[in-house]
N, C-alpha and C positions, 0 to 999 in steps of 0.2 A: 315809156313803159319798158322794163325790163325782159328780154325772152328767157321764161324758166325750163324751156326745156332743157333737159341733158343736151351734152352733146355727142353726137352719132357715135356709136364706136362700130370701128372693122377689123375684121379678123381675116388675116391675109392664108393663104394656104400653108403657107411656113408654121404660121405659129396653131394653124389645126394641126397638121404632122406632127409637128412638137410635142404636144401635150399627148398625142395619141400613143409617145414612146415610151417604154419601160422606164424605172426611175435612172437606172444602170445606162439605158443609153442617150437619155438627157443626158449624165454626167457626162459621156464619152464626146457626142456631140462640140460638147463649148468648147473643148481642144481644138477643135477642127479650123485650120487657117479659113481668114473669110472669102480667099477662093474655092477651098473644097469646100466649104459648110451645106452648098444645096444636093451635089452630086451623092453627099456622104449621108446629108438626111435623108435622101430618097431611098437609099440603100437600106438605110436603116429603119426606113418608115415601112417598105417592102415586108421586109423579114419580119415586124412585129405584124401585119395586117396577114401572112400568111401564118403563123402562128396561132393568132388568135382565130383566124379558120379554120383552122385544125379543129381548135378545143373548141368551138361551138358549132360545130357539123356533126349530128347525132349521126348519120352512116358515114362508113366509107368513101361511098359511093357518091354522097354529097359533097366530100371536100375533094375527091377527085374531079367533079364535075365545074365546082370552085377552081380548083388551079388549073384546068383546063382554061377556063376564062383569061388567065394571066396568062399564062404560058402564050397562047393566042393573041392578047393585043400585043406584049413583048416581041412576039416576033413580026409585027405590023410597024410602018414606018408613025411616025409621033405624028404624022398630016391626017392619017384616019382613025386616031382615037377620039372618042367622045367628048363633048366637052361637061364642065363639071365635076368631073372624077378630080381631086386637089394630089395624088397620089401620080396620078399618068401627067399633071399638070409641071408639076415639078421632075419629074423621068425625062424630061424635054432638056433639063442643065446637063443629060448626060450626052448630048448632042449628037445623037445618031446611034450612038452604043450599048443601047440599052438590052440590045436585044440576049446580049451573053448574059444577063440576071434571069435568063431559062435556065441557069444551072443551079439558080437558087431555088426556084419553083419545084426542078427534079427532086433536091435534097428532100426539101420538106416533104412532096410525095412517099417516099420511102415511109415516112411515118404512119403513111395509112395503113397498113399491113395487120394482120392478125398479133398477138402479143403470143408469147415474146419473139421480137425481132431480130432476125439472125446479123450475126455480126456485119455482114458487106453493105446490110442495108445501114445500120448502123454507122458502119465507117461513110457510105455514099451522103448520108445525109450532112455530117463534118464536111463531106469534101465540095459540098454543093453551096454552103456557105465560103467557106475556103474561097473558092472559084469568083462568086461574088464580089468578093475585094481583091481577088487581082484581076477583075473586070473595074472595079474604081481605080485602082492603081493607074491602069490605063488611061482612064479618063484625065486623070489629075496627072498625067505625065511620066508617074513613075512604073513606065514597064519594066526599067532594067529590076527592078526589086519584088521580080516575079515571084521566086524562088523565096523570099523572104516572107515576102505578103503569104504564098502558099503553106509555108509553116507555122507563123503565126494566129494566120484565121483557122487551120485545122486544130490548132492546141488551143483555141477560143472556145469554138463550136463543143469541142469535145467534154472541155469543162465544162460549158454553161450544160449541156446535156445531160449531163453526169446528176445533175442538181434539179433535172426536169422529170424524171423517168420513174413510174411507178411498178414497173414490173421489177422484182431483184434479178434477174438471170441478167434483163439490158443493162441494168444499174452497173454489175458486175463486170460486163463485157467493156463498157465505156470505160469505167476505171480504170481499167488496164490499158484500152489504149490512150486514154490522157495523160496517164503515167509516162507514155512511151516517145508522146508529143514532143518534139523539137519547137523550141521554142527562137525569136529572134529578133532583133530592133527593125525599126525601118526610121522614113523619115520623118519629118512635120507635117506635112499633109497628110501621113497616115496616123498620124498619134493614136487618134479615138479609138482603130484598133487594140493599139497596145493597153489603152484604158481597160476598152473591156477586156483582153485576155487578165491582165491582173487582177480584175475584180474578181471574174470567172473562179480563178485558182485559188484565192482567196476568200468566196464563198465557198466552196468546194471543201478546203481546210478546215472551215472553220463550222460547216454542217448548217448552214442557216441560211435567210437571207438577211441577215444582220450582217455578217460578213461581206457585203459589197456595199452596206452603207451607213457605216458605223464613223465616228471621226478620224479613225487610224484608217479605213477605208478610204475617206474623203483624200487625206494626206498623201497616202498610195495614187489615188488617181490623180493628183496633181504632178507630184512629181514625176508620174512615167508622164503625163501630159506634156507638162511643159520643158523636162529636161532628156526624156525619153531613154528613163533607166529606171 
């Protein structure tokens, strides 16, 4: 006699992150050599999980009491986080380092603020993302591409923001400095950055979110992917 059950399926922490991430940073992701791919998904899983704390914390007060949380185990060794969290599970490929993505937690706090948001907080939240990837850079070996990595994730952040913001005064103020944004290559193991800054700019242009993922999008993201221009 035949056994009809199914059989088991498992879903590893990877591929929860995975799907937890924007569609923009799925694409940026598969660039990513198979030795950065965990360091770079956590990064990325990071940012979309404080994000989306933002937008569903009805107070202030609540999404500060939220990134307090992170900011907190971030700066605790990987030996006495929780287990079960698939988020802090995978923050452990950053081998000890993790604790510098407290500057991504500060960014995002900025955002808590009454509206409209004065330009430094503005610029601090760019720079907090920014900071972030050249906290990966480090991980994955490339500090000397400090300077690079800082330019680049600041004219990322600033686009993708630019495309976030409902108030027109912040709407306006970011405009100007994306415009101002210095942009730069790096190398293969950082691609996915370069991914998303082109999408970013290219949403941005184009006033939609069709603009990061349209098939001339797709095309954009491959080629800064895989030839890194």
């Amino acid at each position: 006699m035949t056994d009809s059950r199914s059989p088991e399926i498992t879903v590893s922490n990877e591929d929860i992150l995975v799907q937890s991430l924007p569609t923009v940073s799925r694409l940026a992701l598969a660039y990513a050599p198979k030795a950065a791919r965990e360091p770079t998904l956590a990064l990325l899983a990071l940012d979309a999980r404080l994000a989306h704390l933002l937008r569903h914390s009805r107070e202030p007060m609540m999404a500060q009491l939220r990134l307090a949380w992170w900011r907190e185990s971030l700066g605790q060794p990987a030996e006495q986080w929780p287990e079960g969290e698939p988020l802090l599970a995978l923050l452990r490929s950053w081998n000890g380092r993790h604790g510098a993505l407290s500057a991504l937690v500060d960014g995002w706090e900025t955002m808590t603020g009454a509206a409209p948001l004065p330009a430094n907080a503005l610029e601090a939240m760019a720079n907090g993302r920014a900071e972030a990837f050249v906290a990966l850079a480090e991980v994955l070996g490339r500090g000397n591409e400090r300077e690079a990595v800082l330019s680049l994730g600041r004219a990322w952040a600033l686009n993708d923001l630019a495309m976030r913001l409902g108030h027109p005064q912040e709407r306006e103020v970011v405009h100007e400095l994306a415009r101002s944004a210095q942009k730069a290559r790096v190398s293969r193991p950082l691609r996915p950055l370069m991914v998303l800054h082109g999408l970013a700019e290219r949403r941005l242009a184009k006033g939609d979110e069709a603009g990061a993922t349209s098939p001339a999008a797709l095309l954009k993201a491959m080629r800064l992917g895989l030839l890194g221009f």
